[in-house]
C-alpha positions, 0 to 999 in steps of 0.5 A: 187482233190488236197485232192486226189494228197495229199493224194496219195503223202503221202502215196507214201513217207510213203514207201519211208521214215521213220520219219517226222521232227519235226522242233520247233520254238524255239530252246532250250538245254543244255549246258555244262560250261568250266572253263579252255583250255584242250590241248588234246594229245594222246596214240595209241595202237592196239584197243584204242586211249587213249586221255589227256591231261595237268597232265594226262600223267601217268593215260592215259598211264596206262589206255590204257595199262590195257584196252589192257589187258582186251580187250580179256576178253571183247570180249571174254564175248561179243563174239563181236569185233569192226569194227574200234579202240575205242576212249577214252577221259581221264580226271583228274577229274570228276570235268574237265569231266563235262565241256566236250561237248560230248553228250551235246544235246543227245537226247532219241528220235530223229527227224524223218527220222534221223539216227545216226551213232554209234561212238566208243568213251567213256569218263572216269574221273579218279575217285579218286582211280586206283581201281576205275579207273579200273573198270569205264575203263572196264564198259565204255568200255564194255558199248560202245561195246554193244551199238555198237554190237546192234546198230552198223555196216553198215548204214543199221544196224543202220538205221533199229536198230535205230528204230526196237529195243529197250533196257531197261536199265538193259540190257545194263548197267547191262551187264558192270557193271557185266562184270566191277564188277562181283558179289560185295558187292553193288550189293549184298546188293541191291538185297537182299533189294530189293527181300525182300520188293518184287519179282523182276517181271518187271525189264524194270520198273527200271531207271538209277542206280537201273537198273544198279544194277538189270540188274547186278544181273540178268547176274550174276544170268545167269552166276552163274547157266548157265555159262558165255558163255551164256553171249555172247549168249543172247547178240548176239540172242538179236541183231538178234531178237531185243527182250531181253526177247525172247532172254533170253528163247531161249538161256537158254531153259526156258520161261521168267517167269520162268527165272524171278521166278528162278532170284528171289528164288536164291536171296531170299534164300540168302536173306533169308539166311542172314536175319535169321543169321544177324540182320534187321534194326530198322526202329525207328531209322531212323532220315532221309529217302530220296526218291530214287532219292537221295543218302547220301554219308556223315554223321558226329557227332559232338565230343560231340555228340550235331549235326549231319550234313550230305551230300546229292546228286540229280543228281550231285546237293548236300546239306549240312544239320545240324540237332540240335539233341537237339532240334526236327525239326531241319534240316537246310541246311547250303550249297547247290551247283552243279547242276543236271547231264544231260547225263553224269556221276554223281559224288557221292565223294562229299561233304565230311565232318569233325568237327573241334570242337563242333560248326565248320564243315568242308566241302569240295565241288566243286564250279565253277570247283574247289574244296574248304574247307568252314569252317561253325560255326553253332552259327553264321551260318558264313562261311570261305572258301579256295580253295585247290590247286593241287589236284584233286578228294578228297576221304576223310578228317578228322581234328584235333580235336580244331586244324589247321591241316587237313589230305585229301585223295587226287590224284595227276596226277593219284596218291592217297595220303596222304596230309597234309594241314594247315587251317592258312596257304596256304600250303600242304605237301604230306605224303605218295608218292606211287601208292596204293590208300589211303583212309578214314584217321582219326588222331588218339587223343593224338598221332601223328598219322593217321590210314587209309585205303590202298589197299597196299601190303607193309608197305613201301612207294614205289614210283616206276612205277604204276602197275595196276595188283598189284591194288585190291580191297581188303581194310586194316587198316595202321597207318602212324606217321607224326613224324616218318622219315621213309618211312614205314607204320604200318599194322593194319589189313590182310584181304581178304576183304574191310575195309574201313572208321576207326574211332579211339575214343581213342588211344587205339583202332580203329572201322572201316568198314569190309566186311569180312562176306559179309555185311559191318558192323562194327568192333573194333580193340584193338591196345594193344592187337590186338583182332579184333572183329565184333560188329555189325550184320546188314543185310544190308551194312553201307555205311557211319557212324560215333561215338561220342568220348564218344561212346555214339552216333552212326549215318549211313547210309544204305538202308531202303525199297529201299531207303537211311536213316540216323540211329541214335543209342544211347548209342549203344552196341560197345564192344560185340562180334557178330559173323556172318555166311559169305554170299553165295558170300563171301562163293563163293569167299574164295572158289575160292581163296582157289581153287586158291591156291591149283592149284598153288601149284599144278602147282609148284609141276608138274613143280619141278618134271619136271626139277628134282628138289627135292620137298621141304616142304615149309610152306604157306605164310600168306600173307592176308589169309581169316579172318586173322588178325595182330598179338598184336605187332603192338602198341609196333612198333607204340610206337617205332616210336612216338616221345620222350615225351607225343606224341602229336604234335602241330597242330598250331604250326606244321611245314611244312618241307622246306615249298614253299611259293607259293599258293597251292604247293605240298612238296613231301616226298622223299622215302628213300627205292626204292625198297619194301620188299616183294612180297607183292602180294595181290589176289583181290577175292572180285571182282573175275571178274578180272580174271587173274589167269589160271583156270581149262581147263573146257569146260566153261573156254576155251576161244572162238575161237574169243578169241585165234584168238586175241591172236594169233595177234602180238601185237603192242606197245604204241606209242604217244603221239601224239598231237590231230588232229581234226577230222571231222565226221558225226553225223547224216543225216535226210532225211524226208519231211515237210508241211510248211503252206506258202511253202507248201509239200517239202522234208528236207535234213539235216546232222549234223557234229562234232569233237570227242569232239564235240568242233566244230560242223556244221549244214546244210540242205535245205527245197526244195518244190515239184514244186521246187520254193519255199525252204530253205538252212540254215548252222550254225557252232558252237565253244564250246571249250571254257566258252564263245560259238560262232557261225555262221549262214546262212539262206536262204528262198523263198516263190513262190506266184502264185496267178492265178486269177489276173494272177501275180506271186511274188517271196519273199527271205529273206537272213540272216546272224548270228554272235552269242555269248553265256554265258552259266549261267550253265548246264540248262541255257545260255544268248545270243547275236546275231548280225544279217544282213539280207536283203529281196528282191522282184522279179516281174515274171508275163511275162505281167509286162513289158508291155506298161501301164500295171497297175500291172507293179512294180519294184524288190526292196530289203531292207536291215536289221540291228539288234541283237537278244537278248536271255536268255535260260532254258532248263533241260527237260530230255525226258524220252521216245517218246514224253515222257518229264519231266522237265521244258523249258523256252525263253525269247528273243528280236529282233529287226529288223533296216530298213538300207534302209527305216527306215519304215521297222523298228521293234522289237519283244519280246516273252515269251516261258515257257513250263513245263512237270510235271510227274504225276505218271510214264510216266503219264505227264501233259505238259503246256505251255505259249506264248506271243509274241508283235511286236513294231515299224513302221513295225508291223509284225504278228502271226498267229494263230490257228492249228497245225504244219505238218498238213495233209491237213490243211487249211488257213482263209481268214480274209479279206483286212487286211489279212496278207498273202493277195498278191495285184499285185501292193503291194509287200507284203515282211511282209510274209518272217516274219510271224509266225504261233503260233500253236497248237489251234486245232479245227481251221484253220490257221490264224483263229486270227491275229495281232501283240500280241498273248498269247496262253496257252495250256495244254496235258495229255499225258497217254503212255497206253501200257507202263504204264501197260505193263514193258515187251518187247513191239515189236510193235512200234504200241502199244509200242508207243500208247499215249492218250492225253487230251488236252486244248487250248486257245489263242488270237491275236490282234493289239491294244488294249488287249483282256483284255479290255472291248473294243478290236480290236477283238469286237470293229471296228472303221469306218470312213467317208472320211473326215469328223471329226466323227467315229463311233464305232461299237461293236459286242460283239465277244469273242476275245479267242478262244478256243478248248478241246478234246482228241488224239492218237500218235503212231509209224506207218509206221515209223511216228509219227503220231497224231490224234486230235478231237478238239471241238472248242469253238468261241463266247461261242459257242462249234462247230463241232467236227474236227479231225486233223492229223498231223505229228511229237511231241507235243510241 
């Protein structure tokens, strides 16, 4: 009868409800490590709140203001607009960007019966670059207005989104990235190498930055051949009918397969197209080949061509390998540092590389929140390092050659620059003091000068008001002379395209980077004469490389089946000229600029004739024109500005003008032109997706009705800054009952709150049985503001115990109060310490007790508890998908327990909780995990063991007098507030062993079937969910003596006879392990997550019955 009343009440709330909760244990999650105090203020505007802090004034100010610019754009593409104003969080530096707690302990999949609530709020580190800057702005933002237009609006939107869609990667993340970058040359280069090795038929396979890339590819192949408007189409049909592929069929009219056949031709052509005119890389000379979870970002030749060191990253986490090219086989790694990114964005500038001499290796890198220069000499494997002071994110270094001055390419408060830094010395003198971005230096030998790469429209150095419009993101070559007094630059190249990373061998010419073609290869530049030429004809873009001065060795990096490789050429061709055909999407956009130009002169014209003026002939002005270069004159004005001599300056004896002496302080040029020459005015059709200029009124081109409407808002201007007010907001509610084996069926109300920078967050819920009697309320608040965590913790537990047939009811509460205190070690791990008071009390309710001479009369009685919990967490699992975990967990914890008012109560417990989920092959998973806890003291508490958490139906052993959970009507039996139940043993009930030790060792194949074979769409959360598992326990719990001794408190019993001085020992030869096997299913259903277990248990060498388990929530 009360398996029927379960049973009808299950199914009851299976339509009241939709997920269990699931709560663990233990308590794992990341955190994040803060090195300094962020004193937040902000700017308001109509649609964004753009928030910094100390220093960051100027990028926050321009930042909001572009992103009001563009926010009509991005609507516009989206056909979706927000319901509330967008919070941006701005910080200097990717370093401070990840010392933010927002998104600390996201999770893939939640606890059942939560529904969080969408925020509209972003963060963004200024990368480095204002061009960089713009596009992270953009992508960000429109990364944000996605997930709000899918998974946004009322409660009831979120609620039923929440669980009824979901989106692959490339979706989302390929949609901004296109509508941040449009159709550039990463994206370019990555399709073509991916098409090539295969057609592109699962893209829902492809995680995190290939995503990215494919799903940017896929929209731009949609608005490429379809239009742009159907970018908002597709996107609103997806949040109607929650299917991505369906969505693209029935806007564009063509089943998915053919859309997918039709994305891979249009790229193989082009592919095609390239591989015949270009030449394909060879795979011999390929020295190093990562896996595709790593990225090299640097690779650098010694002068003399006798190593090679480069620089790799795995998620934010980086190694500094040194390869002796003179002997095989060895790669060493000098410097290793950082740690892996979880949630947040990964900074791939660092590190960066520079030889001083032969033997001496300069590497810039981030460390404990800073960034430093470690000097290493490969002889003696000895390291000096310096820490460089009032500068932010460093873009690129190059040092003298056996001197003591570096130049950096370094921002400061929202500017790149140029700085020079001594290596002797603490001192630092900016170079250049204006607003462009300047990259890639490299001292040019036997002379006093520096060529670099610059996004500047002028060859004056302008510091006036920074102009995010005028930042693009086409790339040329400068010379600047550090001798020189005044505030100009030499222009080396004009191109409407990136060139990028010079390298001057000699004084006489300079090889760099150029996507002027459309694939990144290299080219020479003859200062003499000023003849450019490509030298070079990859398929495929070099991302990173550098040349002996002798020329004779040539070392890159770029793509090799889909992964990063470092090529080593020697005695490479560098003098021949080899002439390329442009790619399609360099083709598209000299096509544009050229339309471009033509509609403006157009324009003139009609205006001129309109106001009666006559129409002269003017010539074109050749102001960066495609393919166009200086002209030969540039090293007889860069002899002009050298100094008098061989030209050639000290690098040891180089002074810094009106030097200050305190640590680290910047000594700024004054620029002595406020104004610069020229318009200047450069047009970025590289990343033509910035569109700024008026196009033809085509039907595609109008803007939306949505669009006009916002422009005709009147617009409000900026205001602040205002200081930061803290604001509280609810993150999520949980609504869904529990099965507590003690407490019994109850409901479980819980909400979880925090500011916007999730610096303060507050925990609360209550656990309530169904007759009401028994329950829990707990409420935590956490500060995280700072390096050290705080908290606070209140907890509240009743346990009803009517025991009908001796007619006697106890009520046992257990109240307790945390003050924590957490050192977080890095991101994955944090030590503990928590004081804690608690007191547990008794209460007597059988109406009969107070009766005369009634014998089962006892007095309420309350003990008091002082103690501290000791605690050392680690935790960098990532959960990939719904009870799809990889990574490895581990807690190792004391706690102990001082009986204030009865030091019998007094006890301690340490336990060991280490779990680790190994990926196999794709979702395939093989999960482990090993427990042991102990009790000490007077007071010996007890685990329970055997069965699983939430189960169905469950059922409790009794194991006789010594029964933990055995309630005697004169004996209050308070233990029962600290009992713990060690789960899962499947194939037994609980308490099937107690004792005061317990090991348990379980072991899960997890096999999500559908999705292992399937990569599309899978709208049914039945089968999209659908996970086999194998699984394997084993575990014992005993008081006294081990199961690993031959005589244990499991198969030895010891009686006694009253007073007599004998015992007898009896042995029964019982196996104190149990242990289980056998196989489940865990799916989606009805909302839950439900499992299905069939354990063969295994007792005294004897396999049982098979028993079947439901049980509701995830695996451990």
């Amino acid at each position: 009868m009360l398996k029927k009343s379960s049973l009808i009440l299950f199914i009851t709330l299976l339509t009241l409800t939709q997920t269990i909760a699931q709560v663990g244990m233990a308590r794992f999650g990341k955190n994040r490590v803060q090195y300094k105090n962020f004193n937040w203020r902000y700017y308001s505007s109509e649609n964004f709140d753009a928030y910094f802090y100390d220093g960051g004034n100027d990028i926050a100010r321009i930042g909001i203001e572009y992103l009001e610019e563009e926010f009509d754009r991005i609507t516009d593409m989206l056909g979706y607009a927000p319901y509330s104003k967008i919070k941006v969080f701005i910080f200097n530096s990717p370093i401070d960007l990840k010392q933010s707690n927002i998104g600390v302990n996201e999770k893939t999949f939640t606890v059942g019966g939560q529904t969080d609530f969408v925020k509209p709020i972003f963060e963004v580190a200024f990368p480095g670059t204002l061009e960089q800057y713009k596009e992270d702005l953009v992508f960000q933002a429109t990364k944000l207005l996605i997930k709000d237009m899918m998974f946004g609006g009322s409660i009831a939107d979120m609620f039923q989104n929440s669980y009824l869609m979901s989106l692959p990667e490339w979706f989302v993340n390929g949609a901004a990235a296109y509508i941040a970058r449009g159709w550039d040359v990463e994206m370019d280069n990555f399709i073509r190498d991916m098409v090539k090795e295969k057609p592109v038929k699962k893209p829902n396979k492809h995680k995190e930055r290939e995503a990215e890339l494919l799903g940017q590819a896929i929209w731009n192949f949609i608005a490429e051949k379809y239009g742009r408007t159907y970018i908002s189409n597709v996107l609103n049909l997806t949040r109607i009918i929650r299917n991505e592929e369906r969505s693209i069929s029935g806007t564009l009219g063509v089943p998915y397969k053919i859309f997918l056949n039709e994305f891979n031709e249009y790229y193989m052509s082009q592919a095609s197209f390239v591989y015949e005119n270009y030449t394909e890389l060879d795979a011999s000379n390929a020295l190093v080949i990562n896996n595709r979870d790593l990225v090299i970002n640097s690779v650098k030749l010694s002068p003399e061509g006798n190593y090679l060191a480069y620089s790799e990253i795995n998620r934010g986490r980086y190694k500094v390998h040194l390869i002796n090219l003179n002997k095989k086989n060895k790669d060493k790694i000098i410097l290793r540092g950082g740690y892996k990114v979880i949630n947040q964005q990964i900074d791939y500038t660092m590190p960066l590389l520079s030889w001083q001499s032969e033997g001496t290796l300069g590497i810039i890198h981030t460390r404990y929140g800073n960034t430093f220069l470690t000097m290493y000499t490969a002889t003696s494997g000895k390291k000096r390092r310096k820490r460089l002071n009032r500068i932010n994110q460093v873009q690129g270094f190059d040092i003298v050659k056996d001197g003591n001055l570096a130049v950096l390419s370094a921002d400061n408060k929202g500017n790149n620059d140029l700085y020079l830094i001594s290596l002797r010395r603490n001192s630092i003198k900016r170079i250049t003091g204006d607003f462009y971005d300047d990259i890639d230096p490299r001292f040019v030998p036997e002379t006093s000068s520096i060529v670099f790469s610059s996004n500047r429209t002028t060859d004056t150095i302008y510091n006036g008001k920074t102009d995010l419009e005028k930042i693009s993101g086409n790339y040329n070559l400068f010379i600047y002379n550090i001798d020189s007094t005044r505030n100009r630059v030499f222009r080396v190249t004009n191109n409407l395209s990136r060139n990028s990373q010079p390298i001057a061998p000699n004084e006489h010419e300079i090889y760099y980077i150029s996507d002027q073609q459309g694939v990144a290869n290299i080219q020479k530049y003859e200062l003499k004469t000023g003849i450019n030429k490509q030298v070079s004809s990859f398929a495929k873009n070099i991302k990173d490389w550098d040349i002996t001065y002798d020329k004779e060795k040539l070392a890159y990096v770029s793509l090799l089946q889909e992964s990063e490789a470092v090529f080593l050429e020697n005695n490479p061709e560098l003098n021949e000229n080899k002439f390329t055909i442009q790619t399609k999407r360099r083709q598209l956009i000299n096509a544009k600029f050229v339309a471009k130009r033509l509609q403006e002169r157009r324009k003139n014209e009609i205006q001129k004739e309109a106001s009666g003026a006559p129409v002269k002939e003017t010539p074109e002005k050749e102001d960066a024109v495609p393919g166009q270069d200086a002209q030969p004159s540039l090293l007889d004005a860069f002899k002009r500005e050298a100094p008098t001599g061989d030209g050639v300056f000290n690098t040891d004896e180089y002074t810094f003008s009106n030097e200050i002496k305190e640590e680290g302080q910047i000594i700024a040029q004054e620029p002595e032109i406020k104004q610069p020459d020229g318009d200047g005015t450069f047009v970025d059709t590289d990343n033509f997706v910035f569109e700024t200029e008026a196009e033809p009124e085509t039907q595609e081109n109008k803007y939306s009705f949505l669009s006009a409407y916002s422009r005709l808002r009147e617009s409000n201007d900026i205001t602040g800054p205002n200081d930061y007010q803290t604001q509280f907001t609810a993150n999520n509610v949980v609504t869904s009952f529990e099965i507590d084996p003690l407490i019994g069926f109850g409901l479980r109300l819980e909400t979880q709150m925090n500011d916007l920078l999730e610096d303060h967050r507050f925990y609360g819920g209550i656990l309530a049985a169904t007759d009401l009697k028994s329950g829990e309320v707990y409420g935590e608040y956490q500060y995280l503001k700072h390096t050290i965590d705080y908290g606070g913790r209140y907890y509240r537990r009743t346990i009803f115990r009517d025991i009908r047939e001796s007619q006697f009811q106890h009520k046992y509460t257990l109240n307790q109060f945390e003050l924590s205190a957490s050192i977080p070690l890095s991101v994955t791990t944090r030590f503990t310490v928590t004081p804690i008071y608690a007191y547990t009390q008794f209460f007597n309710l059988d109406p009969n007790a107070y009766l005369v001479n009634n014998s089962n009369f006892v007095n309420d009685q309350k003990d008091d508890y002082l103690g501290a919990k000791l605690e050392l967490v680690f935790d960098n699992s990532v959960a990939r998908d719904l009870n799809v975990i990889q990574g490895t967990r581990g807690r190792i914890s004391f706690l102990h327990y001082e009986g204030v008012s009865n030091g019998e109560k007094t006890f301690s417990n340490l336990t060991f909780d280490i779990r680790n989920y190994q990926k196999i092959h794709r979702e395939l998973t093989l999960a482990t995990r090993l427990y042991y806890g102990m009790y000490l003291g007077p007071n010996q508490q007890n685990y329970l063991l055997g069965g699983l958490d939430n189960w169905l139906f469950n059922e409790t052993n009794q194991t006789g007098d010594n029964d933990p959970l055995r309630t005697m009507p004169q004996t209050p039996n308070t233990n029962i507030l600290f009992l713990q139940y060690l789960t899962p043993l499947r194939g037994f009930d609980y308490n099937a062993l107690n004792g005061s030790n317990a090991l348990l060792i379980n072991a899960e194949l997890r096999f999500p079937v559908i999705k292992y074979f399937y990569r599309g769409p899978i709208a049914s959360n039945f089968f999209r969910n659908l996970q086999f598992v194998g699984f394997f326990d084993v575990g014992s719990a005993w008081t006294g003596a081990s199961p690993f001794d031959e005589e244990n408190s499991i198969n030895t019993e010891t009686l006694k006879f009253g007073d007599s001085p004998f015992e007898a020992k009896i042995k029964n030869f019982k196996n104190p392990w149990l242990s289980s096997y056998g196989f489940g299913m865990r799916t989606v259903l009805l909302g839950y997550y439900v499992k299905l277990d069939v354990a063969y248990p295994v007792e005294d060498y004897e396999r049982g019955k098979a028993r079947f388990f439901v049980s509701l929530g995830y695996d451990f």
